[in-house]
mmCIF file as Biopython writes it, N, C-alpha, C and O atoms, coordinates in Angstrom:
data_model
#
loop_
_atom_site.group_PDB
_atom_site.id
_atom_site.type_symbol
_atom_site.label_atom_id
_atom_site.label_alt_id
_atom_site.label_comp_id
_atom_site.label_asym_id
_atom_site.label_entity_id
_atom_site.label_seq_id
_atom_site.pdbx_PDB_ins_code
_atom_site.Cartn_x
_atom_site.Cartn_y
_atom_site.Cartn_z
_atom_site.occupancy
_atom_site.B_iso_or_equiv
_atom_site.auth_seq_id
_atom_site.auth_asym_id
_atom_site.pdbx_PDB_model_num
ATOM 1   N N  . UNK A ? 1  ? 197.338 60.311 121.269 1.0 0.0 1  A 1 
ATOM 2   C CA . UNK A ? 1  ? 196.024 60.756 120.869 1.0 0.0 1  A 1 
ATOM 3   C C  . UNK A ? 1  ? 196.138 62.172 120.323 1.0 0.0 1  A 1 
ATOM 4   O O  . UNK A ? 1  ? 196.933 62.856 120.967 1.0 0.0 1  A 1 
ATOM 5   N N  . UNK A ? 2  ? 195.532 62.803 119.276 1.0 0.0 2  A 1 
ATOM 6   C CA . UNK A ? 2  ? 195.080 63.361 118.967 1.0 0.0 2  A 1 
ATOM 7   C C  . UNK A ? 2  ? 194.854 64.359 119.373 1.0 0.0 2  A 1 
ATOM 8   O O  . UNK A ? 2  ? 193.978 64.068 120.187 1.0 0.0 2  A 1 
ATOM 9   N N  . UNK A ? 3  ? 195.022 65.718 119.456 1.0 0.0 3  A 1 
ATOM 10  C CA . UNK A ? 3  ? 194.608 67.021 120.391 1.0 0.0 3  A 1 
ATOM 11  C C  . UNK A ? 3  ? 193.205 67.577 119.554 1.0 0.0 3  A 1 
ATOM 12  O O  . UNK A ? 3  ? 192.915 67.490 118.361 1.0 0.0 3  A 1 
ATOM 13  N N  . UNK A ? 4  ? 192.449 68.203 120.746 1.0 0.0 4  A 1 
ATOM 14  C CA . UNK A ? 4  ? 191.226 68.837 119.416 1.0 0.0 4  A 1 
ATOM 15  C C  . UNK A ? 4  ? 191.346 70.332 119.580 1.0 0.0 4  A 1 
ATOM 16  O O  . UNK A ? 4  ? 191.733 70.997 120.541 1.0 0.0 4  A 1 
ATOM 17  N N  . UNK A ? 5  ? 190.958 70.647 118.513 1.0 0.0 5  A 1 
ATOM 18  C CA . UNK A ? 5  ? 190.451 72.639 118.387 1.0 0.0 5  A 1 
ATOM 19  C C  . UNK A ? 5  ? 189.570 72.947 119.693 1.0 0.0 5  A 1 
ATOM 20  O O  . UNK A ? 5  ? 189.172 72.292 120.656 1.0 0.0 5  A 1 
ATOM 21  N N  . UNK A ? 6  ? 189.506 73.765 119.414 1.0 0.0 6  A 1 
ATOM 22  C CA . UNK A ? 6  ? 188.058 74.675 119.842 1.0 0.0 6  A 1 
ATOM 23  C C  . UNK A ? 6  ? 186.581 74.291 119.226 1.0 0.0 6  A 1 
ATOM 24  O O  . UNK A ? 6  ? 185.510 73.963 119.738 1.0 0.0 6  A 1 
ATOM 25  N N  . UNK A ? 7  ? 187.100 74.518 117.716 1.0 0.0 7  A 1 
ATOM 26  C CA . UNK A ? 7  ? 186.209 74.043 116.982 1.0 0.0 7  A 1 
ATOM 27  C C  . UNK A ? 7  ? 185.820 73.154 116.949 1.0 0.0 7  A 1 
ATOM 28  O O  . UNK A ? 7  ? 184.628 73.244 116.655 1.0 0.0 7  A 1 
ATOM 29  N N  . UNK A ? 8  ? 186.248 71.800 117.144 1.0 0.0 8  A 1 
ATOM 30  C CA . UNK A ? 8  ? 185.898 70.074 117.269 1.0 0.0 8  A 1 
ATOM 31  C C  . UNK A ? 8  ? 185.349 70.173 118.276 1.0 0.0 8  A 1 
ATOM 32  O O  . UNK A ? 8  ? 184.232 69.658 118.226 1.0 0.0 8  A 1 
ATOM 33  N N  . UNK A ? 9  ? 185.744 70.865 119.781 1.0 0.0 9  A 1 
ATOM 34  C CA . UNK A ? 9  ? 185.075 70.502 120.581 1.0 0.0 9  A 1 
ATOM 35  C C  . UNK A ? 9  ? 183.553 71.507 120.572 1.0 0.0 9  A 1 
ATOM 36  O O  . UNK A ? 9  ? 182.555 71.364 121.277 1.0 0.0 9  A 1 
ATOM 37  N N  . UNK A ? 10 ? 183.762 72.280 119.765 1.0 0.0 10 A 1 
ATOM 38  C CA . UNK A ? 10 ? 181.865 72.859 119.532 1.0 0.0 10 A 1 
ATOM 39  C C  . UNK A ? 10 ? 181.187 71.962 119.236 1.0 0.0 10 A 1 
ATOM 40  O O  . UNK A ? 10 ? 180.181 71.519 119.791 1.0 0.0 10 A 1 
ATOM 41  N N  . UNK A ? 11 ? 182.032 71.454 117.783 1.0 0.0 11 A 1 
ATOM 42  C CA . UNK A ? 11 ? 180.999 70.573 117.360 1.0 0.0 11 A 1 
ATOM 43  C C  . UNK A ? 11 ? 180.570 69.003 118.251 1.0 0.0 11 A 1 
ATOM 44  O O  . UNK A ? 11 ? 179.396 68.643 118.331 1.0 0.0 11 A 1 
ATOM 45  N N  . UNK A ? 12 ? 181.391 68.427 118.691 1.0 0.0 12 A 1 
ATOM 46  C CA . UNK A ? 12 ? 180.874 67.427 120.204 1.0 0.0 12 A 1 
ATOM 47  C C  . UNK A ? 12 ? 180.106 68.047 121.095 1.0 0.0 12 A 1 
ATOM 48  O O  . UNK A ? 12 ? 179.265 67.284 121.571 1.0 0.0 12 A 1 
ATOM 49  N N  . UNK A ? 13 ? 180.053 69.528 121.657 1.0 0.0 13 A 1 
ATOM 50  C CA . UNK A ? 13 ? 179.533 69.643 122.339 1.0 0.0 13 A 1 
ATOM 51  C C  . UNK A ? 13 ? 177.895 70.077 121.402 1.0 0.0 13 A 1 
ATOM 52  O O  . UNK A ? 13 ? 176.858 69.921 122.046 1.0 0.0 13 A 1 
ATOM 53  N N  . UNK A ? 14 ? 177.796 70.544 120.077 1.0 0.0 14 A 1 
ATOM 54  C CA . UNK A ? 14 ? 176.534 70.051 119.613 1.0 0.0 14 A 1 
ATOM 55  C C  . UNK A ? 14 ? 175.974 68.911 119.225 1.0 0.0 14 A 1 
ATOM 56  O O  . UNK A ? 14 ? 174.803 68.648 118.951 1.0 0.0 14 A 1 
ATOM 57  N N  . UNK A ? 15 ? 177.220 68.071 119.232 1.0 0.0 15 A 1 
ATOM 58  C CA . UNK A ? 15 ? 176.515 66.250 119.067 1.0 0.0 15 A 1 
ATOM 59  C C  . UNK A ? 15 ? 175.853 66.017 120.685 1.0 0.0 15 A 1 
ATOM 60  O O  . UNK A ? 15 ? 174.793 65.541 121.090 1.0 0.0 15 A 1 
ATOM 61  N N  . UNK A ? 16 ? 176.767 66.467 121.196 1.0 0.0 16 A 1 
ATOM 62  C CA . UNK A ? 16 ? 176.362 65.846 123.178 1.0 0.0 16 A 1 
ATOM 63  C C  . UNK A ? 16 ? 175.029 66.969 122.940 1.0 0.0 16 A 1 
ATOM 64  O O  . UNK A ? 16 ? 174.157 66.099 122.933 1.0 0.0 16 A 1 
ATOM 65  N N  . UNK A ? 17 ? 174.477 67.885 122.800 1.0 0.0 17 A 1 
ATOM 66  C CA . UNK A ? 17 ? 173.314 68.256 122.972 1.0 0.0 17 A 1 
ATOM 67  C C  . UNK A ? 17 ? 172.321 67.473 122.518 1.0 0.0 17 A 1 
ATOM 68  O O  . UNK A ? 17 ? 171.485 66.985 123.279 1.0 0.0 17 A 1 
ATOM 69  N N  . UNK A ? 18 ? 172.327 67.254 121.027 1.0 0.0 18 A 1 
ATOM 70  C CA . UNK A ? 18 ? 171.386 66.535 120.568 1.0 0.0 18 A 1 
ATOM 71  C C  . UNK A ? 18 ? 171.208 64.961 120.709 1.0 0.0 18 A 1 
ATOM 72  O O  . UNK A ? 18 ? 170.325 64.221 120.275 1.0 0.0 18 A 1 
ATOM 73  N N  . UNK A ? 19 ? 172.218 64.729 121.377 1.0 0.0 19 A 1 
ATOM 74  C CA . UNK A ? 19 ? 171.865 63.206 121.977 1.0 0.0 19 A 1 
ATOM 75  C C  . UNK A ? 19 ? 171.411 63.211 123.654 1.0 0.0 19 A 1 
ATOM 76  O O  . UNK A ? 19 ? 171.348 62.291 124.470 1.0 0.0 19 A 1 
ATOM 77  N N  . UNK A ? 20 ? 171.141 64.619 123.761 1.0 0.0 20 A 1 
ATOM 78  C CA . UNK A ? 20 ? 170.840 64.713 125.430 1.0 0.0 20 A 1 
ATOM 79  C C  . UNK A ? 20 ? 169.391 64.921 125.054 1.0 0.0 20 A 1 
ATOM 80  O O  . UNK A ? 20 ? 168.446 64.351 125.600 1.0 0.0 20 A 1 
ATOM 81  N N  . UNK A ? 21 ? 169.318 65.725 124.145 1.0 0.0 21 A 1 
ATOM 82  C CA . UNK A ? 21 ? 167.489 66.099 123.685 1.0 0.0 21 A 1 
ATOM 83  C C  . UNK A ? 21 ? 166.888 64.505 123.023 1.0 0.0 21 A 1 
ATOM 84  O O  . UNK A ? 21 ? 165.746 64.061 123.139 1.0 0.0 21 A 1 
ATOM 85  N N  . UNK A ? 22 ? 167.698 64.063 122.538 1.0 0.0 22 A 1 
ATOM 86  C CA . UNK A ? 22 ? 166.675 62.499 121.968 1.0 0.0 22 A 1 
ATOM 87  C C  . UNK A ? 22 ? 166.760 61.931 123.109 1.0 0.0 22 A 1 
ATOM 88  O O  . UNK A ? 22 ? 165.681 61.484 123.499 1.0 0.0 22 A 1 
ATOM 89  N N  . UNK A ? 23 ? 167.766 61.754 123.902 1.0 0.0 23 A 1 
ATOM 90  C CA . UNK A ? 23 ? 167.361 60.703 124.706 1.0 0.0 23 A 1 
ATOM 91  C C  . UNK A ? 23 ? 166.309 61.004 125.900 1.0 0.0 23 A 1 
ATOM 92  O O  . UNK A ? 23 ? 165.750 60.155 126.593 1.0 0.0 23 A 1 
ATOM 93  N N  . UNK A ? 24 ? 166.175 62.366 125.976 1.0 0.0 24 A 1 
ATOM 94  C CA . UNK A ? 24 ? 165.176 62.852 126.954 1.0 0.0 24 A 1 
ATOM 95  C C  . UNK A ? 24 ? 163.826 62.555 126.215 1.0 0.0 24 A 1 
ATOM 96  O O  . UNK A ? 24 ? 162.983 62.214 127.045 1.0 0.0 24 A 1 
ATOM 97  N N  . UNK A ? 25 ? 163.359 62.569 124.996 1.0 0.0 25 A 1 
ATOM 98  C CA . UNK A ? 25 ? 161.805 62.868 124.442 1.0 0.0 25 A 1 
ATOM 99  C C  . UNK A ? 25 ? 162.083 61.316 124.285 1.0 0.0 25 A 1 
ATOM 100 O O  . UNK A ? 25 ? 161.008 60.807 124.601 1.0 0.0 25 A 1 
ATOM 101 N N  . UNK A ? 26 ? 163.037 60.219 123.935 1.0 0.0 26 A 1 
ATOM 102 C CA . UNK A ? 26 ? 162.517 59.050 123.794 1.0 0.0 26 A 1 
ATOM 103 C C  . UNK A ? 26 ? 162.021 58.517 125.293 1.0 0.0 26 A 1 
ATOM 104 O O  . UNK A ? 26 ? 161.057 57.755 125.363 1.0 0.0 26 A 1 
ATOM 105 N N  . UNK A ? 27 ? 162.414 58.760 125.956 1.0 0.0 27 A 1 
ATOM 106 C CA . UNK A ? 27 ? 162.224 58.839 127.566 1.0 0.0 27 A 1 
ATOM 107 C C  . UNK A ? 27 ? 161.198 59.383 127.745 1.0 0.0 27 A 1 
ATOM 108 O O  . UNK A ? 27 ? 160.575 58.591 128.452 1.0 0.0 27 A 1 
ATOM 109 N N  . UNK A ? 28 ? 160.450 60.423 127.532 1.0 0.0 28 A 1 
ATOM 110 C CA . UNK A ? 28 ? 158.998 61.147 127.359 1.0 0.0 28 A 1 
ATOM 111 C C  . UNK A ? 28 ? 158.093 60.567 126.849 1.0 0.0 28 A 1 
ATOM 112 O O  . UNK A ? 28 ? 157.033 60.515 127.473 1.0 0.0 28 A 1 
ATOM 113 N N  . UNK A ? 29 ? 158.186 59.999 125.680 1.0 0.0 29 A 1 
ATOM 114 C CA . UNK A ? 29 ? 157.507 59.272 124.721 1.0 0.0 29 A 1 
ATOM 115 C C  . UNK A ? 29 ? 157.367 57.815 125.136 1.0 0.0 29 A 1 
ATOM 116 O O  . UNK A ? 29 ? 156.287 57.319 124.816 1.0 0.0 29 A 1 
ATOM 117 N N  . UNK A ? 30 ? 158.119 57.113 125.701 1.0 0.0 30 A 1 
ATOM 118 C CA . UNK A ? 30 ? 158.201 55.652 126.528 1.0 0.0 30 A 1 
ATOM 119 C C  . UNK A ? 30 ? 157.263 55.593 127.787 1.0 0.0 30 A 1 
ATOM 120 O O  . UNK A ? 30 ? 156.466 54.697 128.066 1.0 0.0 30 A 1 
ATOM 121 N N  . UNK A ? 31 ? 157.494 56.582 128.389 1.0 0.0 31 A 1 
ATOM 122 C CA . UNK A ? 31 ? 156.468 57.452 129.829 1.0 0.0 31 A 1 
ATOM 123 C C  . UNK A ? 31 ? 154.776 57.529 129.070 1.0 0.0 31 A 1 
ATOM 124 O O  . UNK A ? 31 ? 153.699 57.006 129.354 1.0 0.0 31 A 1 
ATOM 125 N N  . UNK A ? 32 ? 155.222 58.420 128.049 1.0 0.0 32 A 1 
ATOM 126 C CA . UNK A ? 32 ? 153.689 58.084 127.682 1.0 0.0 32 A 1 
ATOM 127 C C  . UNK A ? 32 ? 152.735 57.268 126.785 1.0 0.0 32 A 1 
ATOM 128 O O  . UNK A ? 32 ? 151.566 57.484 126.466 1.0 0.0 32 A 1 
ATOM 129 N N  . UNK A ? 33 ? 153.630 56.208 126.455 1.0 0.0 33 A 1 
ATOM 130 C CA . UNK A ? 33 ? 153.270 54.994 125.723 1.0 0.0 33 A 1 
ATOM 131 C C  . UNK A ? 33 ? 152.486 53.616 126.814 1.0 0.0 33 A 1 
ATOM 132 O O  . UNK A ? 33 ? 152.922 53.150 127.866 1.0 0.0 33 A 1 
ATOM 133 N N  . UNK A ? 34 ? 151.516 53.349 126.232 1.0 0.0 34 A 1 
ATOM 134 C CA . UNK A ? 34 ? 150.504 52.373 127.002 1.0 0.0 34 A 1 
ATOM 135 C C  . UNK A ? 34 ? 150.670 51.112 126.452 1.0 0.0 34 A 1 
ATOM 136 O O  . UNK A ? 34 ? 150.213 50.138 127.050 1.0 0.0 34 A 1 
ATOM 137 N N  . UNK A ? 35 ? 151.558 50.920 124.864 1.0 0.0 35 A 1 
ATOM 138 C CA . UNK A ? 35 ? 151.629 49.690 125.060 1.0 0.0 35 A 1 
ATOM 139 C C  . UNK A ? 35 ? 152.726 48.835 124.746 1.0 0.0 35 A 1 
ATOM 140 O O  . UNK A ? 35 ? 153.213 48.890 123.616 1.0 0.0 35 A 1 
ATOM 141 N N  . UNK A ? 36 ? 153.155 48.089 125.564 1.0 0.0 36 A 1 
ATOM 142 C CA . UNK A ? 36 ? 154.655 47.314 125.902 1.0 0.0 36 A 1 
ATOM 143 C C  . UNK A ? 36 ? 155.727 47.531 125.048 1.0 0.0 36 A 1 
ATOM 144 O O  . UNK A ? 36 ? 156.683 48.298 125.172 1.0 0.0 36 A 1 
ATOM 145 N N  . UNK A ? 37 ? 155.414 46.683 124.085 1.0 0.0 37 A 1 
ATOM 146 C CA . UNK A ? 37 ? 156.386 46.949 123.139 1.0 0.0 37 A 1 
ATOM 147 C C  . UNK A ? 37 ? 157.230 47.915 122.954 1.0 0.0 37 A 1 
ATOM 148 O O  . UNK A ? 37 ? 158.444 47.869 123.155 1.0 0.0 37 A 1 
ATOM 149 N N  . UNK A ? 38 ? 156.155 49.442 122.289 1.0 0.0 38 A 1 
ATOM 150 C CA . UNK A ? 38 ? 156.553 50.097 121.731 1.0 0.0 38 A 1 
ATOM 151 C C  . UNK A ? 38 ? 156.982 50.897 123.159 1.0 0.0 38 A 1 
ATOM 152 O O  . UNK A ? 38 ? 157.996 51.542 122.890 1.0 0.0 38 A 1 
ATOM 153 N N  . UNK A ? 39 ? 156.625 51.096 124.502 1.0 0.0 39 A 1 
ATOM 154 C CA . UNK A ? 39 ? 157.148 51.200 125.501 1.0 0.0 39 A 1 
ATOM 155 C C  . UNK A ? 39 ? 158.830 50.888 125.486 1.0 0.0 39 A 1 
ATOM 156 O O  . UNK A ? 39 ? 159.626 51.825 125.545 1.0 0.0 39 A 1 
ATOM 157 N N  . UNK A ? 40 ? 159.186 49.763 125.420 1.0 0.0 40 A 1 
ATOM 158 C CA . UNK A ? 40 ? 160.467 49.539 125.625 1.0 0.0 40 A 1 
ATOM 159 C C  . UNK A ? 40 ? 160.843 49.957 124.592 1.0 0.0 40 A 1 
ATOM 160 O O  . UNK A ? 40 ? 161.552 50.914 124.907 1.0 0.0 40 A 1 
ATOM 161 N N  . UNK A ? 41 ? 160.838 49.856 123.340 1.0 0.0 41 A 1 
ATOM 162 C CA . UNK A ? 41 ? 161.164 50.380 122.043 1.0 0.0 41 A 1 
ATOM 163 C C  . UNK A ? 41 ? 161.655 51.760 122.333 1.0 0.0 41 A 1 
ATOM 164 O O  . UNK A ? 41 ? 162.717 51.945 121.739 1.0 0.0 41 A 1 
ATOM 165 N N  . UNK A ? 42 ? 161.169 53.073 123.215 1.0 0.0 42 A 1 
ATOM 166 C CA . UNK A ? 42 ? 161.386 54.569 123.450 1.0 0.0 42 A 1 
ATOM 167 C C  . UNK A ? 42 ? 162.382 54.130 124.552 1.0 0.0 42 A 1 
ATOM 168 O O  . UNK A ? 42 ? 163.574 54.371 124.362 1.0 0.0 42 A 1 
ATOM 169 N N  . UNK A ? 43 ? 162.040 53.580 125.553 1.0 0.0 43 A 1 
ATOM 170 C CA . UNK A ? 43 ? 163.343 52.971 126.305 1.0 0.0 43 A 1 
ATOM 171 C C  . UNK A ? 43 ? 164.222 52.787 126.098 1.0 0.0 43 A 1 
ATOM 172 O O  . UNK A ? 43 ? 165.171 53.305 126.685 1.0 0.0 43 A 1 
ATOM 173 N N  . UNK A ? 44 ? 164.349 51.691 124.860 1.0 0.0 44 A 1 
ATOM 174 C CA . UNK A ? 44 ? 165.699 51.226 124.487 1.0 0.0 44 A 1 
ATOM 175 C C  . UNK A ? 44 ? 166.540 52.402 123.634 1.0 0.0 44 A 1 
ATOM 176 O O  . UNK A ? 44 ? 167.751 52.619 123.681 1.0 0.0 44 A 1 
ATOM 177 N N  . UNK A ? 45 ? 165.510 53.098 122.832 1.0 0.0 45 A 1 
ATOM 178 C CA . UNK A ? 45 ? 166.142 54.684 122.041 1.0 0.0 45 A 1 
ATOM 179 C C  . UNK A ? 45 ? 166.595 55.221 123.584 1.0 0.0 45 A 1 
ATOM 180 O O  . UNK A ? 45 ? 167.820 55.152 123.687 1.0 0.0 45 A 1 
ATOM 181 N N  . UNK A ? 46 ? 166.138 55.584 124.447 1.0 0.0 46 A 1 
ATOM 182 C CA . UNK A ? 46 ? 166.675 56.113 125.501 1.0 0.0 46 A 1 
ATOM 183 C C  . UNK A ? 46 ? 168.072 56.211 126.072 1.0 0.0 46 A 1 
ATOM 184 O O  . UNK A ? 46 ? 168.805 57.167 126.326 1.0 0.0 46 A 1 
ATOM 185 N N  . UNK A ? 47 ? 168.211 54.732 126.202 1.0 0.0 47 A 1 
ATOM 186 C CA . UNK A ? 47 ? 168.907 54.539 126.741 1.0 0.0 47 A 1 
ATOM 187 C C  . UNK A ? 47 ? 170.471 54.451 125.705 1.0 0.0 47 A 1 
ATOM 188 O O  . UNK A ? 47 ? 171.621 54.617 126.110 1.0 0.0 47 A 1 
ATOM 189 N N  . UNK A ? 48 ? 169.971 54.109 124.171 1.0 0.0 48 A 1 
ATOM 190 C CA . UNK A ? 48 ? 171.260 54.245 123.321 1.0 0.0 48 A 1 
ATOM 191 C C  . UNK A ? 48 ? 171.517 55.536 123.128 1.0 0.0 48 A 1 
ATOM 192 O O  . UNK A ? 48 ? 172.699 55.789 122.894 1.0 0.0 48 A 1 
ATOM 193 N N  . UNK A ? 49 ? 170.668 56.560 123.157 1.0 0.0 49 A 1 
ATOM 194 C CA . UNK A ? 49 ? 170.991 58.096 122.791 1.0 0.0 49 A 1 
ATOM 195 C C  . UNK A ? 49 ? 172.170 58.291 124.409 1.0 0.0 49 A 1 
ATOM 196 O O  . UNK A ? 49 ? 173.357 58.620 124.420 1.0 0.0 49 A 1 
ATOM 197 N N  . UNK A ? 50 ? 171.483 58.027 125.307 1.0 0.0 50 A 1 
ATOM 198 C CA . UNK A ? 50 ? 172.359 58.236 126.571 1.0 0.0 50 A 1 
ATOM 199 C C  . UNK A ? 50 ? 173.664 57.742 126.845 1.0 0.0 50 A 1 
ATOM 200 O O  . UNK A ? 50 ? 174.389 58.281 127.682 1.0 0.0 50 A 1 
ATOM 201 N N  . UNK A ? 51 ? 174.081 56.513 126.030 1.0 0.0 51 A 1 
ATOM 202 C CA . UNK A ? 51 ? 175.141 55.689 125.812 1.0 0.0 51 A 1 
ATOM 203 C C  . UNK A ? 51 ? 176.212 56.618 125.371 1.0 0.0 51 A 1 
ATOM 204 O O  . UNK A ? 51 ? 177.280 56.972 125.870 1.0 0.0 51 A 1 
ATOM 205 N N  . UNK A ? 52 ? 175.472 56.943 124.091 1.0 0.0 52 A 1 
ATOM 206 C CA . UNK A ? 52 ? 176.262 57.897 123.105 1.0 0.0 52 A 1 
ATOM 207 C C  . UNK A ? 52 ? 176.826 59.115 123.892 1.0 0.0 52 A 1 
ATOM 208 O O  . UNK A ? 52 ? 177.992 59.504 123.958 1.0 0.0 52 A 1 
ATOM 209 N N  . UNK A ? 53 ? 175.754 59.595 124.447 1.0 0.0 53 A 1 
ATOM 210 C CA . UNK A ? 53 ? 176.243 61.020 125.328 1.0 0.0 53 A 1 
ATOM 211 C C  . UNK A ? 53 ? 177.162 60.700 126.270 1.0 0.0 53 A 1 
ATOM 212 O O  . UNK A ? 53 ? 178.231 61.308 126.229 1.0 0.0 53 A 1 
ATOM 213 N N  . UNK A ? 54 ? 176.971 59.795 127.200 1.0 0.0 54 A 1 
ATOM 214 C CA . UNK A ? 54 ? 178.334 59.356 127.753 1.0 0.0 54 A 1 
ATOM 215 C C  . UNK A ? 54 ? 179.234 58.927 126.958 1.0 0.0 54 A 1 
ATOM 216 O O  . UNK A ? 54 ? 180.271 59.329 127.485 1.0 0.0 54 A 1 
ATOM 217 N N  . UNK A ? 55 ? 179.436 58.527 126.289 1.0 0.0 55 A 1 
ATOM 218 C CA . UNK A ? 55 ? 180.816 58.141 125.270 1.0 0.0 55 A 1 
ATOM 219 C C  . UNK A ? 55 ? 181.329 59.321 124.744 1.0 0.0 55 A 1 
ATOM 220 O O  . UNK A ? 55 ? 182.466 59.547 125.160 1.0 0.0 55 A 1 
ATOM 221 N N  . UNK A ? 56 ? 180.877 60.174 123.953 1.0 0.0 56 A 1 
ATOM 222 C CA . UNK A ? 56 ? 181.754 61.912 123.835 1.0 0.0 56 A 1 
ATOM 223 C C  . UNK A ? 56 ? 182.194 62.433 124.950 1.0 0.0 56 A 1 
ATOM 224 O O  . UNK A ? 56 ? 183.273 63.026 124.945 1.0 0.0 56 A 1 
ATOM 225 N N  . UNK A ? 57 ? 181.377 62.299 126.213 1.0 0.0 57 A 1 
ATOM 226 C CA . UNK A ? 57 ? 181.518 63.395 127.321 1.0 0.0 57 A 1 
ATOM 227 C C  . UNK A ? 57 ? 183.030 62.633 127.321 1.0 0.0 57 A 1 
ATOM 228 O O  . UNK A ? 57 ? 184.010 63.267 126.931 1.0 0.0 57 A 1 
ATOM 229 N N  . UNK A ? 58 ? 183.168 61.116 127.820 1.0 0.0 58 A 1 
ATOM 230 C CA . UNK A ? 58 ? 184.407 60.177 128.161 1.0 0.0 58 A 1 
ATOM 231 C C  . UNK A ? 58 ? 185.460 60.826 127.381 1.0 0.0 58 A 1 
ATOM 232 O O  . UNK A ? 58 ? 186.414 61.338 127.966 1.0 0.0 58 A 1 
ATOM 233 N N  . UNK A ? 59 ? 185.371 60.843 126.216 1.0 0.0 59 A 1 
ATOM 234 C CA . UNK A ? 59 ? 186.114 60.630 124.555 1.0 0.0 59 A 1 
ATOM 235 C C  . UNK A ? 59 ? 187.077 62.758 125.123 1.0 0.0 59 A 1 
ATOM 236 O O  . UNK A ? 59 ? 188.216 63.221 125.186 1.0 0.0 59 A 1 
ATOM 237 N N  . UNK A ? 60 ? 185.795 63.207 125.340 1.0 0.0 60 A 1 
ATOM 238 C CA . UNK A ? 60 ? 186.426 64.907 125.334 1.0 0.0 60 A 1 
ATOM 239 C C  . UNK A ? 60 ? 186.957 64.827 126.907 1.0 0.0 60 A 1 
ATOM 240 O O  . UNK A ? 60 ? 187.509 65.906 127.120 1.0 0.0 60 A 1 
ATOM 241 N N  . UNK A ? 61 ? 187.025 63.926 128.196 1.0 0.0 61 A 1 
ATOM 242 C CA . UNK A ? 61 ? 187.759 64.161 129.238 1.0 0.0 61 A 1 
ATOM 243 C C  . UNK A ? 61 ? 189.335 63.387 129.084 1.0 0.0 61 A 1 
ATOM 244 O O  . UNK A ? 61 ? 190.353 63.527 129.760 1.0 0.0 61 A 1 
ATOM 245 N N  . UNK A ? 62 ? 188.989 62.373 127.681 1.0 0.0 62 A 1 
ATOM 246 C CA . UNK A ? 62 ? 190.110 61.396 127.843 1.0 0.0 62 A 1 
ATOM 247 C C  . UNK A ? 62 ? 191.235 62.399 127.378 1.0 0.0 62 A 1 
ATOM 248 O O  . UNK A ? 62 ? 192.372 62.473 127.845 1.0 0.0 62 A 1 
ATOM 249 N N  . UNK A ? 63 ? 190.500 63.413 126.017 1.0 0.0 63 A 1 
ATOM 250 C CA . UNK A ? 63 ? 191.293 64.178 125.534 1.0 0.0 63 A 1 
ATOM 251 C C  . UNK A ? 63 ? 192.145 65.159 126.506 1.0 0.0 63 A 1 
ATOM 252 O O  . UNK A ? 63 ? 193.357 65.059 126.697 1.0 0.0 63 A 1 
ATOM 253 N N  . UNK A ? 64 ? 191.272 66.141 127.091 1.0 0.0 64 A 1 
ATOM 254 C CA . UNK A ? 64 ? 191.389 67.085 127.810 1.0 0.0 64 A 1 
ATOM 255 C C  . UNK A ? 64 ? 192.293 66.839 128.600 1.0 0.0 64 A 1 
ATOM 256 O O  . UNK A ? 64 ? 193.075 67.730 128.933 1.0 0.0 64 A 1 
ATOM 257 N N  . UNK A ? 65 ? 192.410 65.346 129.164 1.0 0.0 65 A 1 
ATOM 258 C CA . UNK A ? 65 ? 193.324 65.094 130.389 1.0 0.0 65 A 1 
ATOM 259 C C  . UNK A ? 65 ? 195.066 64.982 129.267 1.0 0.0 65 A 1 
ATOM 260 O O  . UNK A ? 65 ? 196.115 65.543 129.584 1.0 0.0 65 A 1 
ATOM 261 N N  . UNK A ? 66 ? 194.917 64.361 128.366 1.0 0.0 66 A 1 
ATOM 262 C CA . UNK A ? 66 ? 196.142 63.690 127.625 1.0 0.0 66 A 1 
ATOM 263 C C  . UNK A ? 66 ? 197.234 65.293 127.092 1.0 0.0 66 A 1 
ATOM 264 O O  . UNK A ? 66 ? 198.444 65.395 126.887 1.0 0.0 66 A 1 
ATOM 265 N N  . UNK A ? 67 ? 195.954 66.448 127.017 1.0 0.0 67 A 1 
ATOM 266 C CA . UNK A ? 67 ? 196.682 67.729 126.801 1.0 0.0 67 A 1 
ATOM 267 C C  . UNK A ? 67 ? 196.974 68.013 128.000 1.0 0.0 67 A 1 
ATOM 268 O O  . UNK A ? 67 ? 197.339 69.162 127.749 1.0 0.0 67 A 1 
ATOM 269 N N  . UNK A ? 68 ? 197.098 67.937 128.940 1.0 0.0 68 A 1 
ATOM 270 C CA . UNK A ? 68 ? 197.341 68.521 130.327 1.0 0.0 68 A 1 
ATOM 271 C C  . UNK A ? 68 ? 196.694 69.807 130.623 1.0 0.0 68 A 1 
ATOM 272 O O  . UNK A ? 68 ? 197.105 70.877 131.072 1.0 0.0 68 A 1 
ATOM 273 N N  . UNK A ? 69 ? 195.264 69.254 130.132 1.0 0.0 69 A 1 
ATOM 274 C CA . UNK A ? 69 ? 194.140 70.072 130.597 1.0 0.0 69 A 1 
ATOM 275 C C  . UNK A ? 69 ? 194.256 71.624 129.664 1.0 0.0 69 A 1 
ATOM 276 O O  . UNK A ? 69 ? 193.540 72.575 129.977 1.0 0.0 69 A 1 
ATOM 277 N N  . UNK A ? 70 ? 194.947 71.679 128.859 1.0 0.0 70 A 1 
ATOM 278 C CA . UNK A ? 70 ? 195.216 72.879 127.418 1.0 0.0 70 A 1 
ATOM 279 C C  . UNK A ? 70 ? 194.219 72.360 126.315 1.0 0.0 70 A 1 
ATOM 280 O O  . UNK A ? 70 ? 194.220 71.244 125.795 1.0 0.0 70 A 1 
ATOM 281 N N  . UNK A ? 71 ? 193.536 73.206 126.118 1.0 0.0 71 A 1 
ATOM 282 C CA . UNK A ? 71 ? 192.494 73.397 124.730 1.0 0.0 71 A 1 
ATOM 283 C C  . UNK A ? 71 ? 193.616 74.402 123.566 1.0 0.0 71 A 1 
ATOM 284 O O  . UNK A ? 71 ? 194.218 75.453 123.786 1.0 0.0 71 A 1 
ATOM 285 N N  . UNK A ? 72 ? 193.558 73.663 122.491 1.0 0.0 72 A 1 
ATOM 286 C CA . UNK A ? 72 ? 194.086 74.717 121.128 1.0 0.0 72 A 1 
ATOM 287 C C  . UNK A ? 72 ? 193.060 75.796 120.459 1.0 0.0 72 A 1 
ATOM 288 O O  . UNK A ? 72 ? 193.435 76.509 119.528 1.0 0.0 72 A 1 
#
């Protein structure tokens, strides 16, 4: 695998932000939705923005571990 910068990992760690902020307001927006559908609809955004955020966090420990815990 692949080693990352400094820099790569800024930029994941501004993808992992902004998939922590959508998946929180689709989660907000699902909370305050009254009707079904579109209820699960903010849910289901919820829960794929959250997917995503776990999959980088995974993706930057799989890395981190394969360098023996050394950032470039």
């Amino acid at each position: 695998m692949k080693n990352i910068s400094i820099k790569e990992l800024n930029y994941l760690n501004d993808f992992m932000s902004w998939e922590l902020l959508a998946a929180k307001k689709c989660y907000q927006y699902g909370c305050q939705e009254n009707n079904s559908p579109h209820q699960q609809l903010f849910f289901e955004a919820a829960r794929v923005h959250q997917q995503n955020y776990t999959n980088l966090l995974n993706h930057i420990d799989r890395v981190y571990k394969n360098q023996g815990g050394q950032l470039q």
